[in-house]
NULUM-830319 format. One record per residue (C-alpha): residue number from 1; residue in three letters; y, z, x. Coordinates in pm, 1 decimal. Example, Ala and Ser with C-alpha at 12.3 -4.5 7.8 and 13.67 -1.06 7.14 Angstrom:
// residues 2
<num 1, residuo ALA, py -450.0, pz 780.0, px 1230.0>
<num 2, residuo SER, py -106.0, pz 714.0, px 1367.0>
***
This chain:
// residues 234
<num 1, residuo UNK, py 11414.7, pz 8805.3, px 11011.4>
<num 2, residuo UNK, py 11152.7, pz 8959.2, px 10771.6>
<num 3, residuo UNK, py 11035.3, pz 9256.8, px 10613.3>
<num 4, residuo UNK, py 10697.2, pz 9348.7, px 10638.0>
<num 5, residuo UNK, py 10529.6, pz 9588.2, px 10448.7>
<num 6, residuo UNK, py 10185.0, pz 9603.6, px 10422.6>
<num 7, residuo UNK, py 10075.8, pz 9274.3, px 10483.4>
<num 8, residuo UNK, py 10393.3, pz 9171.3, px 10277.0>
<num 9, residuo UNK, py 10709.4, pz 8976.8, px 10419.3>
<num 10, residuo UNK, py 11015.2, pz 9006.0, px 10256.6>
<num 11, residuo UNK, py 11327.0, pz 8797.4, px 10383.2>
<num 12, residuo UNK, py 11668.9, pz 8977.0, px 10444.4>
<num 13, residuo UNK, py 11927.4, pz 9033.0, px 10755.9>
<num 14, residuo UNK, py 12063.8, pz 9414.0, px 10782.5>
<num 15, residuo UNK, py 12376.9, pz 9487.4, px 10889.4>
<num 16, residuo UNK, py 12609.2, pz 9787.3, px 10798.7>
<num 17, residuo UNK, py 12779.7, pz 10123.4, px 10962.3>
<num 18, residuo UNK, py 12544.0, pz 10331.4, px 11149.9>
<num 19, residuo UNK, py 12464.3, pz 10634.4, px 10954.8>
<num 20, residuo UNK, py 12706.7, pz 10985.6, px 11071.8>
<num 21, residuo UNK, py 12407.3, pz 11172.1, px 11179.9>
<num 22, residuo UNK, py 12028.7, pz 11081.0, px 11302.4>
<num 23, residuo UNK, py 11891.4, pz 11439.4, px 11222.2>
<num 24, residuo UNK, py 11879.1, pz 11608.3, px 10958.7>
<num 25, residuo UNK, py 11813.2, pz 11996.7, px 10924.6>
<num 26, residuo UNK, py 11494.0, pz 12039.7, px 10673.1>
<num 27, residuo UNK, py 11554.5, pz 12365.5, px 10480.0>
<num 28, residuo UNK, py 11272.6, pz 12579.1, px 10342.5>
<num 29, residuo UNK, py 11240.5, pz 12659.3, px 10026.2>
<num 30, residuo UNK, py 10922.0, pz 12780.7, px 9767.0>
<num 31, residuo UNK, py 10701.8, pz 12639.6, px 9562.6>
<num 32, residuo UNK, py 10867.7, pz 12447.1, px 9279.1>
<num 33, residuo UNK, py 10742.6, pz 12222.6, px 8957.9>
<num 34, residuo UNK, py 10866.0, pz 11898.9, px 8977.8>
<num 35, residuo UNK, py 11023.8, pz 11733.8, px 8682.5>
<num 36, residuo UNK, py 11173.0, pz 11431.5, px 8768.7>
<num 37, residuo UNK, py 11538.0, pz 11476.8, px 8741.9>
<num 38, residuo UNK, py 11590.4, pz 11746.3, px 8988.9>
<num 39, residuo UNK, py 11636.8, pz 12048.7, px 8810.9>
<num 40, residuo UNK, py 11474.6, pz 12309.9, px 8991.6>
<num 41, residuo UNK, py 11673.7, pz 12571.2, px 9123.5>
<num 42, residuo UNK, py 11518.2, pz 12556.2, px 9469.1>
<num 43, residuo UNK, py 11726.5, pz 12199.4, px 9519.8>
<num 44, residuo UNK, py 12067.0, pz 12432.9, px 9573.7>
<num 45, residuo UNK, py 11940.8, pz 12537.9, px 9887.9>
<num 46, residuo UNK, py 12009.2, pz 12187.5, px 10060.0>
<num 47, residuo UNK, py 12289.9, pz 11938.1, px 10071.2>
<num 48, residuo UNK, py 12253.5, pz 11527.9, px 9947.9>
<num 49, residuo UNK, py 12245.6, pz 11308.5, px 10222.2>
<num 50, residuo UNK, py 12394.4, pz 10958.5, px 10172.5>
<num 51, residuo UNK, py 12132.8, pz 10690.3, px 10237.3>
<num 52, residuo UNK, py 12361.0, pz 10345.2, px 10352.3>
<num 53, residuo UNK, py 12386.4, pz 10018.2, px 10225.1>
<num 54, residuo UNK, py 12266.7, pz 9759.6, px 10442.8>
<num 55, residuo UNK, py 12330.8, pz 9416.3, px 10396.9>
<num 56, residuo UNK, py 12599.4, pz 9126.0, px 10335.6>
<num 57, residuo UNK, py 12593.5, pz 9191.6, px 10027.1>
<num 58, residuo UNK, py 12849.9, pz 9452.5, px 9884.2>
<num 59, residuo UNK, py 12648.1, pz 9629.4, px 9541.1>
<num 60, residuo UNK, py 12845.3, pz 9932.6, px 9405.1>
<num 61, residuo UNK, py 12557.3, pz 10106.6, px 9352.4>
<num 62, residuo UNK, py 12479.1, pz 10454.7, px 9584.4>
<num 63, residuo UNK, py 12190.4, pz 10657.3, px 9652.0>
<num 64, residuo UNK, py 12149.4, pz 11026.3, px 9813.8>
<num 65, residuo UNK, py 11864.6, pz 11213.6, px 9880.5>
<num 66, residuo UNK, py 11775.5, pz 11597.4, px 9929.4>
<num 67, residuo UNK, py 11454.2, pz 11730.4, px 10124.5>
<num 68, residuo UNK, py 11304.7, pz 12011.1, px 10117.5>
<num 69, residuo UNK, py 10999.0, pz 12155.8, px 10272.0>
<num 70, residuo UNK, py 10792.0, pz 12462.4, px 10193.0>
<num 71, residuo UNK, py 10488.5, pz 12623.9, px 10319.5>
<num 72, residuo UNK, py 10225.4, pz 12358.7, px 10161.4>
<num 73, residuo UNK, py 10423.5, pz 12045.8, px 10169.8>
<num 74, residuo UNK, py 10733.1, pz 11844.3, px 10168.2>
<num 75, residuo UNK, py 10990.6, pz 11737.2, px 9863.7>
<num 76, residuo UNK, py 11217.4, pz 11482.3, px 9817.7>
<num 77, residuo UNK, py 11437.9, pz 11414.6, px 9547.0>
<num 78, residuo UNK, py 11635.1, pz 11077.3, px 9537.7>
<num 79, residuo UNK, py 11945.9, pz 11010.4, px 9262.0>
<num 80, residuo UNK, py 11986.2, pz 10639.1, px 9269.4>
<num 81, residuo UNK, py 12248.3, pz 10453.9, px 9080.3>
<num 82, residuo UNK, py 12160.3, pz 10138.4, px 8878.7>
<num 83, residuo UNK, py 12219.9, pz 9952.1, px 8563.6>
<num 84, residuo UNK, py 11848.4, pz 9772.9, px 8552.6>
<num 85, residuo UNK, py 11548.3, pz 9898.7, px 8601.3>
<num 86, residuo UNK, py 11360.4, pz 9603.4, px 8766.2>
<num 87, residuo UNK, py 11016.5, pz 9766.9, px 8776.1>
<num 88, residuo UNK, py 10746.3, pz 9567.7, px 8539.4>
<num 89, residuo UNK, py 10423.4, pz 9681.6, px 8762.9>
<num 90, residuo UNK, py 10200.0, pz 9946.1, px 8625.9>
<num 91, residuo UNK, py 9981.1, pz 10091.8, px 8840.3>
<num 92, residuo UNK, py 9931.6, pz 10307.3, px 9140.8>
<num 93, residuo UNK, py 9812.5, pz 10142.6, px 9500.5>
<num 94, residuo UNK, py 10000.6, pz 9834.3, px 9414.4>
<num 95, residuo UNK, py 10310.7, pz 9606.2, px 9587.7>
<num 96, residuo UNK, py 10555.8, pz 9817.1, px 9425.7>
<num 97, residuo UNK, py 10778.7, pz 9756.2, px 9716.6>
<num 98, residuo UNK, py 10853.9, pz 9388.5, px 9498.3>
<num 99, residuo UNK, py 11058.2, pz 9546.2, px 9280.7>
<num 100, residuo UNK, py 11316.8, pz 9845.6, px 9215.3>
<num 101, residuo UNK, py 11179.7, pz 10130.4, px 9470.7>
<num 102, residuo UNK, py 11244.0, pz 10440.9, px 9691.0>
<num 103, residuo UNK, py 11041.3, pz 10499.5, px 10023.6>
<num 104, residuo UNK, py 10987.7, pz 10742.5, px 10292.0>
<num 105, residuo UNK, py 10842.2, pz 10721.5, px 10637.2>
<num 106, residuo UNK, py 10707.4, pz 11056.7, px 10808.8>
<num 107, residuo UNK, py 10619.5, pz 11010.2, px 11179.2>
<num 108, residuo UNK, py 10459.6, pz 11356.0, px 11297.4>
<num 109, residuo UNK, py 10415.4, pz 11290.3, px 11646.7>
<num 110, residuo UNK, py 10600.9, pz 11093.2, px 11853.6>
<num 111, residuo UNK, py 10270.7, pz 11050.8, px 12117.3>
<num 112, residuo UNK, py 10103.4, pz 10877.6, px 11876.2>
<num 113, residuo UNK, py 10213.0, pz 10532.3, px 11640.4>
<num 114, residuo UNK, py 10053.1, pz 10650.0, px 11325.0>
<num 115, residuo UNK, py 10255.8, pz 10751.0, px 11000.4>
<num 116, residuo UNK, py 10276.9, pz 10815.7, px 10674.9>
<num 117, residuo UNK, py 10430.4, pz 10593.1, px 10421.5>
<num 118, residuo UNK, py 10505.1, pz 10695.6, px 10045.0>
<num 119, residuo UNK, py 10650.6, pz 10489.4, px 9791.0>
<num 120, residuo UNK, py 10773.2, pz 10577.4, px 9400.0>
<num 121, residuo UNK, py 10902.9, pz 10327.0, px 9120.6>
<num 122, residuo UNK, py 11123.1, pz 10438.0, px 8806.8>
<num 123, residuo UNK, py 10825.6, pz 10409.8, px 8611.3>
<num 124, residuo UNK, py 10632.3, pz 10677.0, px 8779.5>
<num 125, residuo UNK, py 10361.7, pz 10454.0, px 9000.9>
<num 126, residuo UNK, py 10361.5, pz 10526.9, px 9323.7>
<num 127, residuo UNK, py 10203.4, pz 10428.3, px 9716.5>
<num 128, residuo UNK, py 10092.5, pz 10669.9, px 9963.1>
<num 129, residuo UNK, py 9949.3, pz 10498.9, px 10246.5>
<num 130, residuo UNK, py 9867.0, pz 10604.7, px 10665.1>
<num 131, residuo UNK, py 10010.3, pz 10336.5, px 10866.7>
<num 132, residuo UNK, py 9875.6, pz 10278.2, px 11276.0>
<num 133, residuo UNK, py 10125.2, pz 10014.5, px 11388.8>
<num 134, residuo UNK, py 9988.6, pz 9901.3, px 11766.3>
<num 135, residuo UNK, py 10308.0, pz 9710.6, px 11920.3>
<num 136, residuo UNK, py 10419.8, pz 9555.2, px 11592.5>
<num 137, residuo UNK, py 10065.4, pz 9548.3, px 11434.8>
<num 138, residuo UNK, py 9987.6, pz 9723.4, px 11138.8>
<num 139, residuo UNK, py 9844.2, pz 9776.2, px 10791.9>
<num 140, residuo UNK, py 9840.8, pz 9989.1, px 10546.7>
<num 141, residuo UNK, py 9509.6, pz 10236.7, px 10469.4>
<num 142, residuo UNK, py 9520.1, pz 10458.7, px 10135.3>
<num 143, residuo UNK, py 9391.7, pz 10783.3, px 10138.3>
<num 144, residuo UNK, py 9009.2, pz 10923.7, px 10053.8>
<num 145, residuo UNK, py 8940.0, pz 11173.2, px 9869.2>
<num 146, residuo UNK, py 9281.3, pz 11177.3, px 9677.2>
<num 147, residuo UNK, py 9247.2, pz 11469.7, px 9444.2>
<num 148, residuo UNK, py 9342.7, pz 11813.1, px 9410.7>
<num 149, residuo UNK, py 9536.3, pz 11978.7, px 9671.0>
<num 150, residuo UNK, py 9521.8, pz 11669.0, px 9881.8>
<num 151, residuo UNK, py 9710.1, pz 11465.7, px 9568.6>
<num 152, residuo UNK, py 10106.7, pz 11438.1, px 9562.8>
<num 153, residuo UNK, py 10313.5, pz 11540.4, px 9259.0>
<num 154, residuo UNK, py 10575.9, pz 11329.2, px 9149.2>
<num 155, residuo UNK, py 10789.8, pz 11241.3, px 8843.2>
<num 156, residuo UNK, py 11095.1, pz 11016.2, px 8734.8>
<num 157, residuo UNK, py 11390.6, pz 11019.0, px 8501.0>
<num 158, residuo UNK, py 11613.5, pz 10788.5, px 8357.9>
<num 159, residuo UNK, py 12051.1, pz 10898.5, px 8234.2>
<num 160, residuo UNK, py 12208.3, pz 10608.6, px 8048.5>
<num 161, residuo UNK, py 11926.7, pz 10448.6, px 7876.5>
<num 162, residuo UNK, py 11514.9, pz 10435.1, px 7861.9>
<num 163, residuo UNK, py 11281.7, pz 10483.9, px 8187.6>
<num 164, residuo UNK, py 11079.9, pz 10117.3, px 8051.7>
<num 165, residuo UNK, py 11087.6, pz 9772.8, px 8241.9>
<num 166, residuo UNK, py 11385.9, pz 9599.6, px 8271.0>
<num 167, residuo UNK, py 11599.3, pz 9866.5, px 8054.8>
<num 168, residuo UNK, py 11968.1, pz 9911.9, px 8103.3>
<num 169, residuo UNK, py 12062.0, pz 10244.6, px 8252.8>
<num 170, residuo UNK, py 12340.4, pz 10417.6, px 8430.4>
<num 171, residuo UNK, py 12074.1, pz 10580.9, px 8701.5>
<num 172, residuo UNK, py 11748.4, pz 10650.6, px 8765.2>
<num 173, residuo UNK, py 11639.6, pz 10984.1, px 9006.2>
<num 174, residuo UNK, py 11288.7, pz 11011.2, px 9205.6>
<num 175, residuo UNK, py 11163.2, pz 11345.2, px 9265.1>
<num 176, residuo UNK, py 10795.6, pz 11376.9, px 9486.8>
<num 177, residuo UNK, py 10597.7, pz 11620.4, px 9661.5>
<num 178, residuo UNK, py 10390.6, pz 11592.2, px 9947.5>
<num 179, residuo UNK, py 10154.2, pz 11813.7, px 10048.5>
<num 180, residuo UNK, py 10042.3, pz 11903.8, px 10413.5>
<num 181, residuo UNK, py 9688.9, pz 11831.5, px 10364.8>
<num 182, residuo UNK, py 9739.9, pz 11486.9, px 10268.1>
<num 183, residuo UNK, py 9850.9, pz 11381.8, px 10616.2>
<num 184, residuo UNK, py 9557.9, pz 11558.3, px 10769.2>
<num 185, residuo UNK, py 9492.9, pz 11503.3, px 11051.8>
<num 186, residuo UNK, py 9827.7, pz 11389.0, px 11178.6>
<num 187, residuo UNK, py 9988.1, pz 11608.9, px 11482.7>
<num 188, residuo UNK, py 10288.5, pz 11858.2, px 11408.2>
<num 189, residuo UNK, py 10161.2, pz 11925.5, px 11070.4>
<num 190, residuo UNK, py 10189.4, pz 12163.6, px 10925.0>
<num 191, residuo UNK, py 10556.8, pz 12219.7, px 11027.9>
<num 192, residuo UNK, py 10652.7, pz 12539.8, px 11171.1>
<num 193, residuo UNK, py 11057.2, pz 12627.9, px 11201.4>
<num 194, residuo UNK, py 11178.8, pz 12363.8, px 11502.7>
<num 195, residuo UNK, py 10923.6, pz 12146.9, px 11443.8>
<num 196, residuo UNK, py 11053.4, pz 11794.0, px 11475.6>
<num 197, residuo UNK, py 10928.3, pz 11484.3, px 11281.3>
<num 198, residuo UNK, py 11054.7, pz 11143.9, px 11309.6>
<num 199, residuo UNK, py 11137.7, pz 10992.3, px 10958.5>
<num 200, residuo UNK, py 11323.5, pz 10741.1, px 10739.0>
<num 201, residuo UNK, py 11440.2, pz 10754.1, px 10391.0>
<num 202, residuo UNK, py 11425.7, pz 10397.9, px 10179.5>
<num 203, residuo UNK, py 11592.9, pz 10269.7, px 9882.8>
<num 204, residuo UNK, py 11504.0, pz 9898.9, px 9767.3>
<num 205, residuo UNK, py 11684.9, pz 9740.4, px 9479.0>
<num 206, residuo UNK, py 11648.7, pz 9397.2, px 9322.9>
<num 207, residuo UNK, py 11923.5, pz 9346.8, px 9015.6>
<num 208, residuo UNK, py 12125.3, pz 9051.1, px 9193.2>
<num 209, residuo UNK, py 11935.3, pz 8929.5, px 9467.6>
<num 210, residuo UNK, py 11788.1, pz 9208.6, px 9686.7>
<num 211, residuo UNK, py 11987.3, pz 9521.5, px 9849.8>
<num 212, residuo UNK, py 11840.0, pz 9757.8, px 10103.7>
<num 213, residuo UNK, py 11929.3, pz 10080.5, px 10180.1>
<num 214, residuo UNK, py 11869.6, pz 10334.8, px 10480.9>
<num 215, residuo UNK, py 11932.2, pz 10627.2, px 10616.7>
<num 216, residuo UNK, py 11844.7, pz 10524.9, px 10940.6>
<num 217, residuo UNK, py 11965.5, pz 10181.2, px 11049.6>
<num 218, residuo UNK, py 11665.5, pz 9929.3, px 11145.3>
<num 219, residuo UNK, py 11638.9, pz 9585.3, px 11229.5>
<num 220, residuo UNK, py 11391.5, pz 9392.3, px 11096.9>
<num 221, residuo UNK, py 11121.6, pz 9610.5, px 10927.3>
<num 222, residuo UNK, py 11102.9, pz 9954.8, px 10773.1>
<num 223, residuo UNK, py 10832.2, pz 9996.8, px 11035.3>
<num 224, residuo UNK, py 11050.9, pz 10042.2, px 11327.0>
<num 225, residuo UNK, py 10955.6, pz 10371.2, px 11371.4>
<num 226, residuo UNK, py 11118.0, pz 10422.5, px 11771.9>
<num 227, residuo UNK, py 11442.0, pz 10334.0, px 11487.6>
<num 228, residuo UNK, py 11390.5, pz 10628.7, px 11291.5>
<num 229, residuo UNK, py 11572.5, pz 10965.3, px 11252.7>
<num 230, residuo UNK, py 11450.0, pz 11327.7, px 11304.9>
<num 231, residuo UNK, py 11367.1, pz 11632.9, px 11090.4>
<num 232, residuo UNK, py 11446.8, pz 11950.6, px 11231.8>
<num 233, residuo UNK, py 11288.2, pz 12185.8, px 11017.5>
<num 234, residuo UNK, py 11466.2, pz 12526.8, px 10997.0>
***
């Protein structure tokens, strides 16, 4: 079976529990800077949510994740424990899915099989790409006019040693922002209290072999969207 993320096919089998829950209640929340390790005070508002192991492979590494979402956009904050920081590319727009990565999938509209993808390293580089997948088909397409209020905001921190390539560490947190009129013109968006989006929430890492995690239990590909779980935002 293979991974396959734009354009790129990774080998790997997932197995592993199914996750408690397939929704997840989306608080709201204002405005907040981001930092990179999660300090804002706005993050107490919302619970972590446990994003499974998948695999043969037991790694004793975890990862949770908090969302948040606020009247221009949508934040995530990911605490991932590690011990190397397998991340040597530099540069945004890149296959930064190869090495040590977090990911998350935003479907807006179930009618229609187009979604967003967005990707972050340790180091700071990061992917944000609109995906149409026709019955299995699809590639990635990066966004025009990526500036302004249209750009995400995102940072990363390092406990346990020094956010650089290869460095030991104890963990390593993600924390991004999306804004609303980045996914223009996808349905549902922006989100109004009970609006639903389909989504999944990725972790990737690659210190002994390669080891997948999910909140959402797929298959084959991170693309199985009819797979993934739903916001309900409050």
């Amino acid at each position: 079976m293979f991974l396959t993320i734009v354009g790129a096919s990774i080998c790997y089998t997932l197995y592993g529990k199914v996750p408690e829950s397939d929704s997840l209640v989306v608080k709201k929340c204002q405005d907040f800077n981001i930092t990179g390790d999660g300090s804002a005070s706005e993050w107490n508002k919302t619970e972590w949510i446990d994003i499974t192991q998948q695999g043969p492979d037991k790694s004793p590494y975890t990862t949770r994740v908090k969302v948040l979402y606020s009247e221009t956009g949508i934040y995530f904050l990911y605490d991932c424990v590690d011990r190397k920081l397998t991340a040597t590319i530099k540069g945004d727009f890149q296959n930064i899915f190869t090495e040590d990565v977090v990911e998350v999938f935003l479907w807006t509209d179930e009618s229609f099989p187009v979604y967003f993808e967005y990707e972050l390293s340790p180091l700071d580089y990061e992917l944000p790409i609109i995906i149409p997948n026709y019955n299995g088909k699809f590639f990635g397409w990066q966004p025009w006019q990526y500036e302004g209020e249209r750009r995400t905001r995102h940072a990363t921190s390092v406990t346990g040693g020094k956010k650089e390539s290869l460095a030991s560490v104890d963990a390593w947190k993600a924390e991004f922002f999306i804004p609303y009129k980045l996914l223009v013109p996808l349905n549902n968006v922006p989100p109004v209290s009970g609006t639903r989006w389909r989504a999944n929430m990725y972790r990737i890492d690659y210190d002994k072999g390669t080891t997948y995690f999910t909140w959402q239990k797929v298959k084959k590909s991170f693309h199985e969207f009819n797979n993934y779980g739903t916001f309900i935002f409050e």
